[in-house]
N, C-alpha and C positions, 0 to 999 in steps of 0.2 A: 509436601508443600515447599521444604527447601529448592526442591529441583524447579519449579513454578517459580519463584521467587530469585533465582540464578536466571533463569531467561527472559523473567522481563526485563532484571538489567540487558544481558546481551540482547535483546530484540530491540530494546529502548534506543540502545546505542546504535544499531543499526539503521531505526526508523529516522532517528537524528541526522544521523551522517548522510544515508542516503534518501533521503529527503520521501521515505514509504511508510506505511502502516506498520510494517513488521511482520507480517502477518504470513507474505511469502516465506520468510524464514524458520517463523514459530511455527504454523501450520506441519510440515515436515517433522521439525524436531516433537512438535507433540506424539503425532503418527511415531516418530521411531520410539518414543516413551510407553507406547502400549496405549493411548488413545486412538479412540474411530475419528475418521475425517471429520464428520457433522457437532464431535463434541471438539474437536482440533479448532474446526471453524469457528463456535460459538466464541471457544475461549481467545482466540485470536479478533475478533469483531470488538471485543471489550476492553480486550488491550490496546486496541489502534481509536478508540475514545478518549483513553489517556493520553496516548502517547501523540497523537495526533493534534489535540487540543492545545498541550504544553509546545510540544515543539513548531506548530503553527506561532504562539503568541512568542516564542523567543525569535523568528523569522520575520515575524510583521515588524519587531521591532528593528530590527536593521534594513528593512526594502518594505514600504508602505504599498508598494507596488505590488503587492503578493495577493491584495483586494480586488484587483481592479478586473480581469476575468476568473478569479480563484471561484467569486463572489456567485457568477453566471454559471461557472463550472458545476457547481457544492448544490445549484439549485436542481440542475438534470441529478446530479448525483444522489440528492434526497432522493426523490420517487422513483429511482431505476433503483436504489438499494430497499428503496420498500417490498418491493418482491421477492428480494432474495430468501426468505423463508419459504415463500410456494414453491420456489425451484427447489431448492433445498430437501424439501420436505416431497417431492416428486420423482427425486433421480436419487440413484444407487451412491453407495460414498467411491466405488470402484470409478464411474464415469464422471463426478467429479475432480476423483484424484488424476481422469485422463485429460479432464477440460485445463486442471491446472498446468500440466505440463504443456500441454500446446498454446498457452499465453506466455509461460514465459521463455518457449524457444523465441515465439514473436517477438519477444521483448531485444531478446538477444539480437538479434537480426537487426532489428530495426534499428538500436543505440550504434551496434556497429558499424553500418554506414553511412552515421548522420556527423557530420562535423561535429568539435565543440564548442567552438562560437559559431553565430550565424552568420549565414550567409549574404543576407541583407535585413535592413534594421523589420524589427517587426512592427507588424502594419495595426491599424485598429482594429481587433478582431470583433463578426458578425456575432452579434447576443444570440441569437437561435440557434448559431451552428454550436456554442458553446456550451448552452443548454443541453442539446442533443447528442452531443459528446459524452457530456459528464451521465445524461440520462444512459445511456448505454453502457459505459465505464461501468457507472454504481449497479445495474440490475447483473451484471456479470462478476463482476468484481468484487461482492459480498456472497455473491453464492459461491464461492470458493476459498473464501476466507481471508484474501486480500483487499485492501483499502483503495486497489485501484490505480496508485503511482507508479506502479510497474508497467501497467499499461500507458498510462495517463503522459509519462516522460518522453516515452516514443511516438510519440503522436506531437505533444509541444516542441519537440525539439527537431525532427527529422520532418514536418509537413507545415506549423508555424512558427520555426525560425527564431525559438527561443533557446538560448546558451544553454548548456545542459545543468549550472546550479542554479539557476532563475526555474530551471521547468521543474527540479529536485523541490524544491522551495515551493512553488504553487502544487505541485501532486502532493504533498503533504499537509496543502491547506485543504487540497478539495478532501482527503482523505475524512476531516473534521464530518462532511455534511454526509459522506457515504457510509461511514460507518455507526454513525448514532441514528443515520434511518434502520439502517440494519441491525443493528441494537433492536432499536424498537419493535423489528419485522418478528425477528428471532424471538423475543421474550411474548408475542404475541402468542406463536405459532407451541409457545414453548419446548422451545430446543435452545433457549442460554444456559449455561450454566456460572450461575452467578460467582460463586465463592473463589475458584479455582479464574475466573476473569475476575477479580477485583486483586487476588494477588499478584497477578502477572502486571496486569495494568501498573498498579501501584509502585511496584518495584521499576518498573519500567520510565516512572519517570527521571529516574536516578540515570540511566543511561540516555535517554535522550538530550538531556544538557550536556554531556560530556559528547557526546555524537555532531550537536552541532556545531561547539567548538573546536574541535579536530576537522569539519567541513569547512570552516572559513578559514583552516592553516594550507588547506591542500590546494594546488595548482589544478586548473580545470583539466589539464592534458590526462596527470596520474588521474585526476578523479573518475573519467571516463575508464579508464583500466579497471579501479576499484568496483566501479556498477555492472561492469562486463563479468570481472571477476565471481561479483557477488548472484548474479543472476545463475551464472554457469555452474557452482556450487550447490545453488539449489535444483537446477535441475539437474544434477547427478544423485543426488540426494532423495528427491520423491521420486526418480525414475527405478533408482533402485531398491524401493521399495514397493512401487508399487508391479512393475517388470519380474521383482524375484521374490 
């Protein structure tokens, strides 16, 4: 329970800083503690509850602006994270552990060639197309135990032209609505595991106020290195374990 309790800090802090669930990161470290992916997943979905809820409300409070397609986002994201337990609950924990490393070589990719501020101002974006964004986001993105921001970042920030800590900051609001569908999908299909998700959660929110205070010390340029950094960690991380 201490080792639980040690990572929702560290995950906390990370979902803080870089503005995700946490979940890419816990997911992994559960896996290398001796957990199967599906219970990796569960406890990772209930962590990004917490952490996602606290650290959205200390975001809203400095950029009010985190509402205004977060809001559209978090709605696709409910009903595409509703599913995530029929997927879940349908595929092997092996070809999940394969779906997740091919989101976030994506990821990499895409952060890398997108500037860090935009390139022109962002425009008003379409409500349906944002809908159907987050709708896709969330059914993919809870079945493998991520909140979503990972993907969610490279897409705001490399296709609409949002800075990469404004898109940090909204992928971790939409997080809020993708993972408490998923919450609910999971504890339906019963595959949560409640006790070991309310310690991680919990502790986690202890890291995420220290995570997003260290995000507004940082310059967008290193921050963009840090996301690179952090994404490429973990794919060496699940690759090697799921690889060897």
């Amino acid at each position: 329970m201490i080792e639980l309790a040690l990572l929702g800090v560290f995950t906390g802090f990370i979902a803080g800083f870089f503005g995700v669930g946490g979940g890419m990161l816990l997911v992994p470290l559960l896996i290398v503690l001796g957990y199967q992916m599906k219970e990796a997943i569960a406890i990772s979905i209930m962590q990004m509850v917490f952490s996602s809820v606290f650290g959205s409300f200390l975001n809203i409070k400095k950029s009010i602006e985190v509402l205004r397609d977060g809001v559209f986002l978090g709605i696709g994201g409910i009903f595409g994270g509703s599913f995530s337990g029929i997927i879940i609950s349908n595929f092997s924990n092996t070809s999940l552990q394969y779906f997740f490393i091919f989101i976030i070589i994506l990821s990499i990719l895409r952060i890398f060639f997108s500037p860090v501020e935009p390139i022109k101002e962002v425009k008003k974006q379409n409500k349906f197309l944002l809908i159907l964004i987050g709708f896709v986001i969330g059914l993919f993105a809870m079945s493998i135990g991520i909140g979503g921001s990972v993907m969610l970042t490279p897409i705001l920030v490399g296709f609409m032209h949002y800075s990469i800590k404004k898109a940090t900051s909204l992928g971790l609001f939409f997080v809020v609505f993708s993972s408490i569908s998923g919450f609910i999908s999971l504890t339906l299909h019963g595959k949560m595991l409640l006790t070991q998700g309310l310690i991680v959660g919990i502790c986690s929110l202890i890291g995420v106020y220290f995570g997003i205070k260290m995000k507004n010390m940082i310059q967008a340029t290193s921050y963009k290195k840090y996301i690179l950094l952090l994404n490429t960690s973990v794919l060496i991380l699940m690759a090697s374990k799921t690889l060897f």
